[in-house]
N, C-alpha and C positions, 0 to 999 in steps of 0.2 A: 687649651689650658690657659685661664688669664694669669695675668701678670703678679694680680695680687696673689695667687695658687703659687705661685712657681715662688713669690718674693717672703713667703710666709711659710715655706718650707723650708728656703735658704736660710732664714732664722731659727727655725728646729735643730737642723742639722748642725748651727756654728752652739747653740746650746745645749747639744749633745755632746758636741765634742768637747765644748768646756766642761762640760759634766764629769766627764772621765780625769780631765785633770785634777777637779776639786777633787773627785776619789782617791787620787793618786796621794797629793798631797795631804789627802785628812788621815790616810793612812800611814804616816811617817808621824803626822802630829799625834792621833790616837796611841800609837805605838810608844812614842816618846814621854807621854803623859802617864803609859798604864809601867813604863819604868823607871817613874820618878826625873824626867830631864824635861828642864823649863825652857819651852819654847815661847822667844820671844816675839816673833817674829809669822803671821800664817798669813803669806800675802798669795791674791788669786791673782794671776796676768803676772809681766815681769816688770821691774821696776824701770820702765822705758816710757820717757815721756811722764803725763800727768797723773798723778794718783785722782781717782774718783771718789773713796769712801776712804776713813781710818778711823777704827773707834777700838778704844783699850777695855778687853775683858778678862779681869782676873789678870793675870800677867803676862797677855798675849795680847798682842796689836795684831786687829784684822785689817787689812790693807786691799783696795781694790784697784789695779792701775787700768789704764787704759789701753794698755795691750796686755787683750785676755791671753794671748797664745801662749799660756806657759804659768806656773805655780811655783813657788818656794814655803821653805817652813823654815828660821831660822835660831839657830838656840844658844846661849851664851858664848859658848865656844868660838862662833864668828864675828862678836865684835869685841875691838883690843881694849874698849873703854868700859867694858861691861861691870857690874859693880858686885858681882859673887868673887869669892875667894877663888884660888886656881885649884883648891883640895875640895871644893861643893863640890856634894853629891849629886847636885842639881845641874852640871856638867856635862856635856857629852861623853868628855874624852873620860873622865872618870867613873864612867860604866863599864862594866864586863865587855869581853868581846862577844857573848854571845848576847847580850841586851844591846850592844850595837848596833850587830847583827839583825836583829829581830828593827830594828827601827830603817834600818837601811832595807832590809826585801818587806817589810810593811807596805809601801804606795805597791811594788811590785802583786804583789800576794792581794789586795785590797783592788786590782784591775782584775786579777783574776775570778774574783769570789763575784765580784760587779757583773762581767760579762757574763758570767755561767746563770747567776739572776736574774739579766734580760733576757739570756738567751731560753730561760725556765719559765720565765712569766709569759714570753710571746708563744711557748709551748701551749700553757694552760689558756690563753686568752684566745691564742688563733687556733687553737684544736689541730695546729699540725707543723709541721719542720721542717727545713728545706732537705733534700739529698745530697745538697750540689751534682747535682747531674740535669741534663735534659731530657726530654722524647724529641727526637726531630721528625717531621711528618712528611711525605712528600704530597704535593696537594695538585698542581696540574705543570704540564708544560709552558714554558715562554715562547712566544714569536722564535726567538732565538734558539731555538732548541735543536742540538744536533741530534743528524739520524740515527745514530747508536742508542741513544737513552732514549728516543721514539718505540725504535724495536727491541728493546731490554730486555720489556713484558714488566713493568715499577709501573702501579696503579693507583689511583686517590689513594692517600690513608695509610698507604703502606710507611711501616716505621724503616726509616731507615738504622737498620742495626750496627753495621760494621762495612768500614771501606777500605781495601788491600789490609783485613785482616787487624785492625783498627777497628774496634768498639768507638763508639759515636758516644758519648756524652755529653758533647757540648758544640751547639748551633757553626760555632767559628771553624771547627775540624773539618766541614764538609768545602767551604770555599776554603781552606788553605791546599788541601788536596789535589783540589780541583786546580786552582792555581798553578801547584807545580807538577803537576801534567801537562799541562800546556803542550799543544802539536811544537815542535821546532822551538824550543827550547834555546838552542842556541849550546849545550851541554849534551858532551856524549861518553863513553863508557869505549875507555882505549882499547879492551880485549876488543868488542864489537868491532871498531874499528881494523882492530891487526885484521879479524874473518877477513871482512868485508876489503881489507886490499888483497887479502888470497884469491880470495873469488874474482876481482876483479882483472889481476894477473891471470888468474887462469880465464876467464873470457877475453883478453886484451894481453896473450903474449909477445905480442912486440914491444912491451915497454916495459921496464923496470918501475920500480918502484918511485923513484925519485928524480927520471925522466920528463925532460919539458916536453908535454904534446904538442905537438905543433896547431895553430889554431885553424878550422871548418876539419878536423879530425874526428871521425865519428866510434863514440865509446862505448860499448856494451857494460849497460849496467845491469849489477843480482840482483837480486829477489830481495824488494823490501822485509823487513821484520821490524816488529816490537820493540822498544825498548823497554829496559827492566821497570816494574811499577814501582810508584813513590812509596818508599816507607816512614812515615812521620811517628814520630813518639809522642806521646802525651807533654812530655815536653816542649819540641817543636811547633805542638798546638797553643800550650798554653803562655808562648813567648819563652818560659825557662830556658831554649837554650837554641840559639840559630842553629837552621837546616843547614846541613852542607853535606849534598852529595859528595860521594867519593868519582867526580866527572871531570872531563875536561872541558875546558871551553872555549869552544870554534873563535875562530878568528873572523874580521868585518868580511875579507876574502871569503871565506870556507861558508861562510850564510849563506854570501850570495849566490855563490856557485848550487846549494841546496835550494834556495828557490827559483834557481833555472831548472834545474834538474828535476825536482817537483815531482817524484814518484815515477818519471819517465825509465823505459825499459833502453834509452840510447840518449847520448847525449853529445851532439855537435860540439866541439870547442870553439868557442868564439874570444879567448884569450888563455893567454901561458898559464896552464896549470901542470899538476902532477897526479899519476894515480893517489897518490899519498894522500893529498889534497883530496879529493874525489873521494874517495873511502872516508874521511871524517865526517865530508859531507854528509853523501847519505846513508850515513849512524845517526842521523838528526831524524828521526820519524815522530810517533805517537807511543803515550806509554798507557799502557791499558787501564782501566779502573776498576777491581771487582770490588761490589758493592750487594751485599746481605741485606734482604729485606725482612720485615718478621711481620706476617700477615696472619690474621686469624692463631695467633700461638706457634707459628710455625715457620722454621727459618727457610727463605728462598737466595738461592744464589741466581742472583742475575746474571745477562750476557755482558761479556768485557764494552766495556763504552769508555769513550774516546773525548776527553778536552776540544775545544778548539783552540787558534790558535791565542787566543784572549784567553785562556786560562778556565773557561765555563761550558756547560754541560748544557746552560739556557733551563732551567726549572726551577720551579716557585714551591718554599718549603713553607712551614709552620713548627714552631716548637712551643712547648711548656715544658715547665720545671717540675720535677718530679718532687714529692712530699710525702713524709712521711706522718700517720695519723698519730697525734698525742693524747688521745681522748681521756686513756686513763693511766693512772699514776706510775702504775710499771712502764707502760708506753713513754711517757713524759719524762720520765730521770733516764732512761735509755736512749730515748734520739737526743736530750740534751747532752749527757753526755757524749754520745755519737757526733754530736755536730760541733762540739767544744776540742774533742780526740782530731777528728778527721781534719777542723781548719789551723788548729794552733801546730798539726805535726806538717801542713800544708807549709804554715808560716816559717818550721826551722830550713826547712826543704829550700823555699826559696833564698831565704836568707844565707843558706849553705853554700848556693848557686851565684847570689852575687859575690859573696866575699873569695869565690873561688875564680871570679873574672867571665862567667858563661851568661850573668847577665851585665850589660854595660850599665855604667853610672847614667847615662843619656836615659836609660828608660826608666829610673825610677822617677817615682813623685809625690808628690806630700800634700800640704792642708789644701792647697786652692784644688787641687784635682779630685781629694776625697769630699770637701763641701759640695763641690760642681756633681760627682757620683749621686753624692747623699741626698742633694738636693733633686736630681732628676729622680732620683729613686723611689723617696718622700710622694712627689709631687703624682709621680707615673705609678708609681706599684703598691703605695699605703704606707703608714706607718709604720707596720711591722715590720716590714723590708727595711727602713729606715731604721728601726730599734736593734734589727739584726745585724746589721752593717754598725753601730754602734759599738756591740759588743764584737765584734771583727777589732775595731779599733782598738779596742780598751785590751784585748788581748794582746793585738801589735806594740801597743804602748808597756806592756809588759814585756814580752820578749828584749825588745831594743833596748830600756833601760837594766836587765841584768846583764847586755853583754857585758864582759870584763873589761870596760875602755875608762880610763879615767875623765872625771867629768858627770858619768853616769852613775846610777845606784849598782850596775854591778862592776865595776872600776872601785867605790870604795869597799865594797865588799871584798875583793880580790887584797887589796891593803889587809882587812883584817883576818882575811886567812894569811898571808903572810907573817902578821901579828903572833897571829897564836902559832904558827910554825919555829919562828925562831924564838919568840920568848921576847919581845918587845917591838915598839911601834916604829913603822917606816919612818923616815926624815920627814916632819915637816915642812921645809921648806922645801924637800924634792916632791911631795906628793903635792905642794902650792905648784912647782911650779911646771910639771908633768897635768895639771888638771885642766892648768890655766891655758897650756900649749892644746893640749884637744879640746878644750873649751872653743878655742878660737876652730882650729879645726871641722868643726860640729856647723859651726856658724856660715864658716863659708860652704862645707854640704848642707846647708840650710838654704844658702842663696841660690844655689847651682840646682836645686829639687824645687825652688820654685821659678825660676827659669825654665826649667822643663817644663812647669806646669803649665807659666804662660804659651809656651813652645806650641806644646801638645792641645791650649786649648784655641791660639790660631789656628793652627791646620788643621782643627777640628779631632784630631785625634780623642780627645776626652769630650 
């Protein structure tokens, strides 16, 4: 891929995303022009640094600054020197609350109508939709390949369907799994442990429990077993919400003593330990992996196979993304709408998840990680990919701006249902100075998401 490819998509991508904001804001302008309130003001970018264009149309100055990231529309109401009466109809504040209303979720409503258009045109233009889903493939073994998943009986081509009972629809399920399966783990499951010092007791009744062995003391150890298999949520997979077994976790002691130990049926003491000790130990084994093939239409349960202790299986997958056909018109307003339902009720989910603390501040990210996306995307997967991811945005950019946060379009909103509840408008100066405090707010999680971004794109993360 040359340079110029990659550097001429990166420009699609930042004009896409400008795109969605001019939407944003033309629909707060449109909105406030079809109710009579004179905007004086439709600047694109924010007024940071040098203006590039301003030219007066009718009674609107278009403004272009040189930091595109951002739109305003501004109407007499915001400047103290403005020369309409304070009783003009031509006013903001002297509109209804529901003409308010309608100008305030206008940019919101106007992202929405945007996205569901891209996402309708690349219906009709690419003849098909994404699923959000994958096929993962299994294609052959690696050098590395442990002897369980050799003797599984998993053949070229076989779809891998579901792992511990987990449906597979997306390529990253299969190595998180795998991962924490991992042999010796280092995390064990304390019932296993209590068995495991009975039995040990009972081959080894000279010692209690919490007796020091004396060290070249030779220990009859049980019968390894299994540990319980991983079970991951779609969640878990899809970062939503850290794995955490309900496990213990062995001590730098209790490792080591497990890789002496090493599946042996006896084990010499060669320093102070305790059955107690010993029993945690080996609860540290392998934890199985059942994994559902779908070959020829037809589900197969493979034989249980085994992590190593790197967390991998050792074999080479292939995936595509599943799509749905748009060809004709029923087809086409049903996956748009399908793909507009399935990602925007994705979007409250997640945002559910952070504001409940299950996703951390550290993982989210913003413009330099979705251009960096957009533009491998663009570059790597076509346009369309690029136009879809577009309207992803332009929905994002809806949802955030109705939250109820002052600052935002749904923050003033939230003001005039308050309005029309009591029968007059909040304080002035408490909603200045309530906007102005999460204004700033806004700005420093502005700085903190792209600091992630650059984070994420040193260590390669994005």
């Amino acid at each position: 891929m040359s340079f110029l490819h990659i550097f001429s998509s990166a420009i699609i991508m930042i004009l896409l995303i400008s795109l969605l904001i001019l939407v944003h804001e033309a629909g707060h302008f449109l909105a406030a022009k079809l109710v009579g309130i004179r905007v004086d003001k439709f600047g694109f970018g924010l007024p940071i640094g040098p203006t590039l264009f301003s030219k007066k149309i009718g009674e609107t100055e278009i403004l272009i600054h040189a930091f595109l990231l951002g739109g305003y529309v501004s109407f007499p109401d915001d400047e103290e020197d403005c020369d309409l009466p304070a009783d003009s109809p031509k006013r903001f504040s002297n509109k209804t609350v529901g003409q308010r209303s309608l100008v305030i979720c206008a940019g919101v409503l106007c992202n929405i109508i945007f996205a569901y258009i891209l996402i309708f045109s690349t219906g009709l233009l690419w003849k098909h939709l994404p699923e959000n889903s994958f096929t993962v493939r299994f294609e052959k073994f690696a050098p590395s390949a442990v002897e369980s998943i050799k003797v599984s009986g998993i053949q070229p081509k076989d779809i891998i369907y579901s792992i511990n009972g987990l449906e597979i629809n997306y390529p990253i399920a299969i190595n998180k799994i795998f991962s924490f399966s991992k042999e010796f783990d280092g995390f064990i499951s304390l019932e296993t442990a209590d068995n495991k010092l009975k039995q040990l007791q009972e081959l080894n009744p000279e010692y209690s429990a919490n007796d020091i062995i004396p060290i070249g003391t030779v220990i009859k150890i049980p019968d390894f077993t299994d540990e319980e298999s991983v079970k991951l949520t779609i969640d878990n997979i899809l970062g939503l919400e850290k794995y955490k077994p309900d496990e213990f976790a062995l001590s730098d002691a209790q490792k080591e003593l497990r890789n002496k130990i090493n599946y042996s049926k006896k084990y010499k003491t060669d320093s102070k330990t305790t059955l107690k000790d010993i029993a945690k130990a080996v609860s540290d084994t392998k934890k199985p992996i059942y994994i559902t093939i779908l070959r020829n239409n037809e589900h197969i349960n493979l034989k249980p196979v085994y992590s190593s202790k790197e967390g991998m299986l050792g074999i080479e997958q292939s995936y595509s993304e599943n799509y749905a056909e748009t060809k004709t018109l029923k087809q086409l307003v049903k996956q748009t709408n399908k793909y507009v339902n399935y990602n925007m009720g994705f979007m409250v989910y997640t945002l559910g998840k952070l504001l409940i603390g299950k996703i951390p501040v550290s993982e989210m990210n913003g413009i330099i990680a979705i251009t960096k996306i957009g533009t491998e995307i663009i570059a790597y997967k076509g346009i369309f990919q690029g136009i879809l991811l577009t309207a992803m945005i332009s929905l994002n950019l809806a949802l955030i701006n109705i939250l109820p946060i002052p600052a935002l379009d749904g923050g003033h909103l939230l003001f005039l249902i308050i309005e029309k509840i009591t029968g007059k408008p909040v304080s002035k100066k408490f909603v200045e100075v309530l906007s102005n405090f999460f204004f700033y707010l806004l700005i420093a999680l502005m700085i903190l998401i792209i600091y992630n971004d650059i984070h994420a794109w040193i260590i390669g993360k994005i």
